[in-house]
N, C-alpha and C positions, 0 to 999 in steps of 0.2 A: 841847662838846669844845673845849680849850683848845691853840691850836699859839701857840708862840715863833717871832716872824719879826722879824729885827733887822738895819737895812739897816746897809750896811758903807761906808764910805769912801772908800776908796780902788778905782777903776773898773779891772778886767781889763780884754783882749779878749775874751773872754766874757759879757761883761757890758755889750757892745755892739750895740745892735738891730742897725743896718745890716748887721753881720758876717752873722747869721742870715735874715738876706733874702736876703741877695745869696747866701750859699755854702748854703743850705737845701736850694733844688733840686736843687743837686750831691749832698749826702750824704744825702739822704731820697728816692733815686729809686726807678723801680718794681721791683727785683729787692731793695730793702730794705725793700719794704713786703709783696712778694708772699712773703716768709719769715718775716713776723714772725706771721700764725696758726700756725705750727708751732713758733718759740718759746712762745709762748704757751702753746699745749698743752704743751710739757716742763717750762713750772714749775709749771703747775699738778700735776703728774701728781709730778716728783722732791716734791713740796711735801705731796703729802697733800689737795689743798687740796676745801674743798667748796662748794658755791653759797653765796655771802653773805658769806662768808671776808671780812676786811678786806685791802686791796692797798696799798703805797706803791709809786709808780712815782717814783722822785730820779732828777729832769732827764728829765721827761716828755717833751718837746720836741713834735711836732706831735701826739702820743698814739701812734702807730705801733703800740706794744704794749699801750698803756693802754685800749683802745678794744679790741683782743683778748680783752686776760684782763676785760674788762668785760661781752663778749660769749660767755664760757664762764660766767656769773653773779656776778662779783666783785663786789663794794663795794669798788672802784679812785678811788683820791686820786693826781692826780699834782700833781707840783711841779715850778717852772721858773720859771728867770731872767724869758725874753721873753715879754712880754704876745699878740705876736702868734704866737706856738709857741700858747697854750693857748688864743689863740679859733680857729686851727687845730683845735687838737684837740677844740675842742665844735663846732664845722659837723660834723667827721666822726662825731663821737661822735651828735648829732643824726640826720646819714644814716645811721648804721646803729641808730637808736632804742635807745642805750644810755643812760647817765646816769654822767658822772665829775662827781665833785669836786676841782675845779680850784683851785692855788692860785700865787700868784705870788709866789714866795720864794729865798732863797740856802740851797743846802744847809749852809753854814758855819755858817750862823744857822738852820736851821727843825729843829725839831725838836717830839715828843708825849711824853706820857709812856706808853709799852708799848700802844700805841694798833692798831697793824696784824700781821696773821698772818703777810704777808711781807711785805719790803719786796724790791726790784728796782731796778739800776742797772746799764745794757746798751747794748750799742752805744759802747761804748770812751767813756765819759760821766767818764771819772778819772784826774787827774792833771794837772791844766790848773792850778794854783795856784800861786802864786807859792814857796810853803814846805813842806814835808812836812807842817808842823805844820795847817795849813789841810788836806791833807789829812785828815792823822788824826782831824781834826775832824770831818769830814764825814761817815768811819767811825764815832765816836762818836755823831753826832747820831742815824745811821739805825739805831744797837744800840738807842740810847736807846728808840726811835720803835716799835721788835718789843718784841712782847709773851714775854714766859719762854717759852720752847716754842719761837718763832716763827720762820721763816727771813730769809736774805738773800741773794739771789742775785745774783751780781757776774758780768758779760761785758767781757770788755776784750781790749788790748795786752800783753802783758806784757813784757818786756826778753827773756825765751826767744824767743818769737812774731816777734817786731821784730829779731832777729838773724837768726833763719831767713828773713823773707822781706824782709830788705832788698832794697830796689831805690834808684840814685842819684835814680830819677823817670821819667815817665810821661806821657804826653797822651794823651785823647780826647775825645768828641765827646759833649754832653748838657746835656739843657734848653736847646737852640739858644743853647748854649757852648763856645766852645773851651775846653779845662781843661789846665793846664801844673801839672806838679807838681814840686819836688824836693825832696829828701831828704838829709840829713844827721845824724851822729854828735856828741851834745852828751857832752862828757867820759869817762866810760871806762862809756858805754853808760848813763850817767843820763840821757838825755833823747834823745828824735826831735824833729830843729829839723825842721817841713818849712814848703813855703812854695809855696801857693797861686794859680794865675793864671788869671784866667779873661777871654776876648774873647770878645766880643758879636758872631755871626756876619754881623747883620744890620747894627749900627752901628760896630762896629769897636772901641767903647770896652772898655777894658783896666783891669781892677780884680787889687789884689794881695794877701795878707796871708801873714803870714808867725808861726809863733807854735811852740813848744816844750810838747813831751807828755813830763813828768816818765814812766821806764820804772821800772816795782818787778819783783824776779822773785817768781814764785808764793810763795816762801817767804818774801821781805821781804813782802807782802800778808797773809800765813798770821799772821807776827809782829804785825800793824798790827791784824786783825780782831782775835787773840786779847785783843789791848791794847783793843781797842772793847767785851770784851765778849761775843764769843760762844767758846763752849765747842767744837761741834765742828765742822771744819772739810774740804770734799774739793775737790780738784783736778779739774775733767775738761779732756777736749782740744776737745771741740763740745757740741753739744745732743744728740745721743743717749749721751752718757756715756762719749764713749769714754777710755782713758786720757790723762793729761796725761804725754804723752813728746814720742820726736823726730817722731812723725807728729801731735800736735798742730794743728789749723789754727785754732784762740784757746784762749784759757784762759776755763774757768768757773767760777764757785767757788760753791758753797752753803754757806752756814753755819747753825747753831742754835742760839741763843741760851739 
């Protein structure tokens, strides 16, 4: 099997280990992990899918879900930037005597030819690039990547979601961190600037980042997919399918290539 992986130039904040150490345990805690076998079960289940099924999991991160749908029988490939996200995700993969294949690559660049049954990108993993066009890319690489038939299933933010539960910012208390959040409006609802703070409760030290989540609404996303590629397209509001209206609490999208 033949994957394209082509390193890029020019370095994001995402594309910075430290950032993923240090802010990991914040956004990978236990009420995001103790949810993700129930994700799991709804794609396999909207998906059709059957034991041996191939899986792409884009922007794997610790395996969260890769290490799920690997544990319902999948042939699961995840991909991801940081090298220490994916030996993450084979210790866990290992304790739960699964088997992924692991690779460490840029969605912009990795791409198969019609290689996977579905491919999966969840937990708000889009929109971080500098350009639209970067993203569309990404869109394109993972059409590329499904096989005729095959699905993709998208979980995210979307510019609807991000309106409803705006908040200026937030603090609490995890991974023996204080966490200071705030929030702000990039241009006429094109982007969530937020900005990250976390004190160390034990030594005091103070770490910060600050970085901009490009917003699409469902139907700019709906334009972008059919431009990737796939044919049909549905909206829901969560994982049990409910509608994509004002009761909403994410957007999910499946598509069919």
């Amino acid at each position: 099997m033949w994957y394209t992986v082509t390193v890029m130039e020019k370095k994001q904040w995402f594309e910075k280990e430290n950032f993923w150490l240090n802010y990991g345990p914040i956004m990978f805690d236990q009420q995001h992990w103790a949810e993700a076998p129930g994700i799991a079960q709804a794609v396999f289940d909207a998906c059709t899918l059957s034991p041996g099924a191939k899986v792409l999991d884009a922007g794997c991160g610790p395996g969260r879900i890769s290490v799920e749908l690997a544990l319902l029988g999948l042939d699961v490939t995840g991909v991801d930037l940081m090298q220490p996200y994916l030996d993450a995700a084979r210790e866990t993969a290992k304790d739960e005597n699964v088997q992924l294949n692991l690779i460490q690559g840029d969605l912009r660049t990795f791409s198969t030819q019609g290689t996977f049954d579905v491919a999966v990108n969840l937990y708000t993993s889009f929109g971080y690039c500098d350009s639209i066009q970067e993203d569309q890319l990404i869109l394109n690489n993972i059409a590329k990547s499904v096989k005729k038939g095959g699905y993709f299933v998208m979980e995210g933010t979307s510019r609807e979601i991000a309106v409803r539960y705006f908040t200026s910012g937030e603090w609490f208390e995890r991974a023996g961190k204080t966490v200071l959040t705030e929030f702000s409006v990039e241009g006429l609802w094109e982007g969530l600037r937020s900005k990250w703070i976390l004190i160390n409760n034990e030594t005091g030290e103070r770490i910060e980042h600050e970085f901009v989540q490009r917003l699409y609404s469902a139907l700019e996303l709906r334009d972008m997919l059919f431009k990737a590629g796939f044919t049909t397209i549905k909206v829901y509001g969560d994982f049990q399918w409910a509608p994509y209206d004002e009761k909403a609490s994410t957007m999910v999208i499946i598509c069919q290539k």
